[in-house]
C-alpha positions, -999 to +999 in steps of 0.1 A: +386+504+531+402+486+560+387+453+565+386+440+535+418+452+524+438+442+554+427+409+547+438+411+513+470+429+515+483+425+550+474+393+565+515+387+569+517+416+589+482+423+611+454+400+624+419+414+625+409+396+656+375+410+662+348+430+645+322+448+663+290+470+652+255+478+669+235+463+643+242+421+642+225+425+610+251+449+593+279+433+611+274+396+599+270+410+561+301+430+568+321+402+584+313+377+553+323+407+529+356+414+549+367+377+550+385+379+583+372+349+598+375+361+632+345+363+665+321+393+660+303+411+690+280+441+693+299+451+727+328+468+724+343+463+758+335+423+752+355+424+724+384+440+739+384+417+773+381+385+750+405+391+720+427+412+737+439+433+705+470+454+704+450+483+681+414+496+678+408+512+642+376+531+647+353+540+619+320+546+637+296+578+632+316+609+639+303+619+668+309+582+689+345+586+677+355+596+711+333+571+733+352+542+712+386+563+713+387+566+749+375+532+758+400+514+733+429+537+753+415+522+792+419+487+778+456+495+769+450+496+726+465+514+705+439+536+684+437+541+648+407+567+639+391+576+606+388+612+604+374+638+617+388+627+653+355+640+664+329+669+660+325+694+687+352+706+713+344+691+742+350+661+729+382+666+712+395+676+749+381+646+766+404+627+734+432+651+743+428+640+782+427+603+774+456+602+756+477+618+779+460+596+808+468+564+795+500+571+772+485+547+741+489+562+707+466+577+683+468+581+648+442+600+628+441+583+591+446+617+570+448+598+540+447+637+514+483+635+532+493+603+511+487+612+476+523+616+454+514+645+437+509+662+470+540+649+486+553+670+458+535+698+469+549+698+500+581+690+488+583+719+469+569+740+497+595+726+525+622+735+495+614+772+493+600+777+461+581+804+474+597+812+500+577+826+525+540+818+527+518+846+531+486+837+521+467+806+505+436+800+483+418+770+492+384+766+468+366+729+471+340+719+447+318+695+457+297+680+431+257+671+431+259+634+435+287+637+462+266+663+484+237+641+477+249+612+493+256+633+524+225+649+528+208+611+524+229+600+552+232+606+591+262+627+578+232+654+569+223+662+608+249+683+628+248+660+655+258+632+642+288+646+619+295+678+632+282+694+595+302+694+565+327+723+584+338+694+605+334+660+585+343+672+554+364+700+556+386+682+585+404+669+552+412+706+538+420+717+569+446+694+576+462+698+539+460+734+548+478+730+584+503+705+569+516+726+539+517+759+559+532+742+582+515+761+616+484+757+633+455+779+633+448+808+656+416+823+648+386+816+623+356+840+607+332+825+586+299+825+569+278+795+559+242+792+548+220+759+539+199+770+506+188+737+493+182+705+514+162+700+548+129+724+550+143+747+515+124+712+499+092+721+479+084+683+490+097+654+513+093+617+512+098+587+539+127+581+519+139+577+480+123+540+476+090+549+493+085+584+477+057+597+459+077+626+442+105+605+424+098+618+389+102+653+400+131+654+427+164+659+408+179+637+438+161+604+434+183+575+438+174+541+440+194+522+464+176+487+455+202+489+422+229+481+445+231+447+460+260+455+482+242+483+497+212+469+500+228+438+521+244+463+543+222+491+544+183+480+540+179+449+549+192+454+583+176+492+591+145+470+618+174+464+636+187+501+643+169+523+621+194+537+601+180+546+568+209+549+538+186+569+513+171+594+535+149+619+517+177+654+512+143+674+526+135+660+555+133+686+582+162+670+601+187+678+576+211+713+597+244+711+580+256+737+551+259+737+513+277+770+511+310+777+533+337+805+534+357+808+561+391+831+570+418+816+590+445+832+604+473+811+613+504+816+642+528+821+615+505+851+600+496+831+568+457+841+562+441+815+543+409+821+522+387+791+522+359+780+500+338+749+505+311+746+471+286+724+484+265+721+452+289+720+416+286+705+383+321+690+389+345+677+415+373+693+428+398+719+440+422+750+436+447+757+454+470+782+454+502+800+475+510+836+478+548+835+490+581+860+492+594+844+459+562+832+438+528+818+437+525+782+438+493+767+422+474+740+418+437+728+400+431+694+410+399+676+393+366+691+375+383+698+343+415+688+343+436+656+333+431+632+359+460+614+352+484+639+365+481+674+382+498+706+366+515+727+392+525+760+383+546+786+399+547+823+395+579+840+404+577+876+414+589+903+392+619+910+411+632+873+404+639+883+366+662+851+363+633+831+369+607+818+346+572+807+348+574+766+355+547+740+347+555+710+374+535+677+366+530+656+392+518+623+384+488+600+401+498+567+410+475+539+414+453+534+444+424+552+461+427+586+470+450+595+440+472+567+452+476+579+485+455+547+507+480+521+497+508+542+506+493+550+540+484+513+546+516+499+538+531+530+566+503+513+593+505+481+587+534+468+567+562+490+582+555+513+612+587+521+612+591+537+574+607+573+570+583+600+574+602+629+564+570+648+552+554+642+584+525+623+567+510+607+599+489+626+618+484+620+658+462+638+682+469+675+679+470+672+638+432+658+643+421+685+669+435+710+650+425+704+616+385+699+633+391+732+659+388+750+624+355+741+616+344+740+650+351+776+649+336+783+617+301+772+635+305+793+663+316+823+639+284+814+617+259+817+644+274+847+664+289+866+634+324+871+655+360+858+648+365+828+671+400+820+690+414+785+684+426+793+719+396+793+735+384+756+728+405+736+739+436+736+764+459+732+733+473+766+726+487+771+688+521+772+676+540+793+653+554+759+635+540+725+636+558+696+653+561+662+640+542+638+671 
């Protein structure tokens, strides 16, 4: 998503001067793919001494994000992180710490900001149409092939991607923040892993050396893929990182099935859903407010060419009529949302944000403090205090960083 498309769309404006990754296999196929032309290194803190670069943009395995982070701050960069900012608390102070320490800048790449039709959303929320929030419904449907490729990856161990509460669901949870517009305060939640890991009636080495491909509904064959196999296969002697992991190997401790409660400074509740395991993809998403109920069914079976909002108004609003509000898609990934965040990194920093669509350091630890807590509140069964995690105490309204 970045290389290659810096290099295509905003070589007037940024120079990728280095590229680093800890396999030299991966990282000369990726540096021929990218077409920077520029010195690559398997040490980070070579990289930084020698090419000296204004910005770090980090897209590593979740849980390095803050090794890289903090290190790209004490050489004076600038950082610009993938999401989730990172996966456990701990971590997400020692970010908090760093950032403060050194006074560089971070900017978490919340790209489900970016989308038009949700720019409309919160348009339309920041206008009033419901007036008050109260509540929100938040149900994502993840479907077979999507959880699938998670489960095959390192994204399938806790450790390495904090679990779908934290990788995934970073992206809900900021949408969730940002509309309501106020950061959570505490978090219940239940989650349960039914299918993948040990549930497996059998397990392989992986999908191309497996002896049960004709009856696993989850064979893939990564050898169909030339790009993937250049990236992914032929260089696993170096590190061992296997693309198509079997989805039953006993390593696999995330969740398929998350619901979670959040209670937010402002006294929204929010009721979340995560689906791991659907016949489609996608999402509803609804608010409850003092004027009307705002929703919204993104995906599975709707039009994908534009998104139908509709709103409610209460009985007591007799002048007012149900409205059906279509938002359009624009071209681009992510609904048309990545170009529109790219051009605000790297064409024109300086570009209006009057949604607040750029996301810094708090938005990241507070959108991953939700499913932090909704691990803890799995395993003990109790609420959890956003409070408690981290030194960063919640407030009643967001604040533009």
């Amino acid at each position: 998503m970045f290389g290659r498309d810096i290099v295509r769309d905003y070589s007037d404006y940024v120079q990728i001067v280095g590229l680093c990754d800890i396999n030299p296999g991966r990282l000369k196929y990726a540096s021929e793919y990218i077409g920077a032309n520029c010195p690559t290194f398997t040490d980070l803190d070579e990289l930084i001494t020698r090419q000296k670069p204004d910005t770090l943009i980090v897209t590593t395995t979740d849980s390095a994000h803050h090794e890289v982070i903090i290190r790209g701050l004490a050489h004076g960069c600038n950082i610009i992180t993938e999401k989730p900012l990172t996966i456990d608390a701990v971590k997400a102070q020692a970010i908090i710490d760093a950032e403060k320490k050194y006074g560089k800048k971070i900017i978490v790449t919340f790209n489900y900001r970016y989308p038009p039709y949700r720019a409309r959303i919160k348009e339309l929320l920041m206008q009033g149409i419901v007036g008050d929030i109260q509540s929100a419904e938040f149900h994502y449907y993840l479907d077979h092939a999507h959880l699938t490729r998670y489960m095959q990856r390192w994204h399938g161990e806790t450790k390495f991607g904090g679990s779908l509460w934290v990788h995934k669901a970073t992206h809900h949870f900021d949408m969730a923040n940002w509309f309501i517009d106020s950061e959570p305060e505490q978090v219940f939640a239940y989650s349960t892993l039914e299918r993948f890991g040990s549930n497996g009636p059998f397990r392989g080495k992986n999908c191309r050396n497996c002896a049960f491909t004709k009856e696993c509904p989850y064979y893939w064959d990564i050898t169909q893929n030339s790009h993937l196999v250049n990236l992914y296969t032929a260089n696993e002697h170096y590190d061992g990182y296997v693309r198509d992991n079997c989805v039953f190997r006993h390593q696999i401790d995330i969740y398929d099935k998350h619901s979670a409660l959040v209670k937010y400074a402002n006294g929204v509740q929010l009721n979340y859903l995560l689906t791991g395991h659907s016949d489609y993809q996608g999402y509803y998403l609804a608010f409850d407010g003092t004027k009307g109920r705002l929703e919204a069914r993104v995906g599975g079976v709707t039009d994908n060419n534009h998104i139908e909002l509709v709103f409610i108004p209460t009985s007591k609003f007799t002048d007012q009529k149900v409205q059906i509000i279509k938002a359009e898609h624009s071209p681009g990934g992510h609904w048309g949302g990545d170009p529109i965040m790219m051009d605000k990194l790297f064409k024109d920093p300086d570009m209006p944000d009057p949604l607040g669509q750029q996301a810094g350091v708090r938005d990241g630890v507070m959108s991953i403090l939700i499913g932090i807590a909704a691990r803890q509140s799995t395993k003990t069964g109790l609420p959890v205090n956003i409070r408690d995690l981290t030194d960063l105490r919640p407030r009643v309204k967001r604040q533009p960083e």
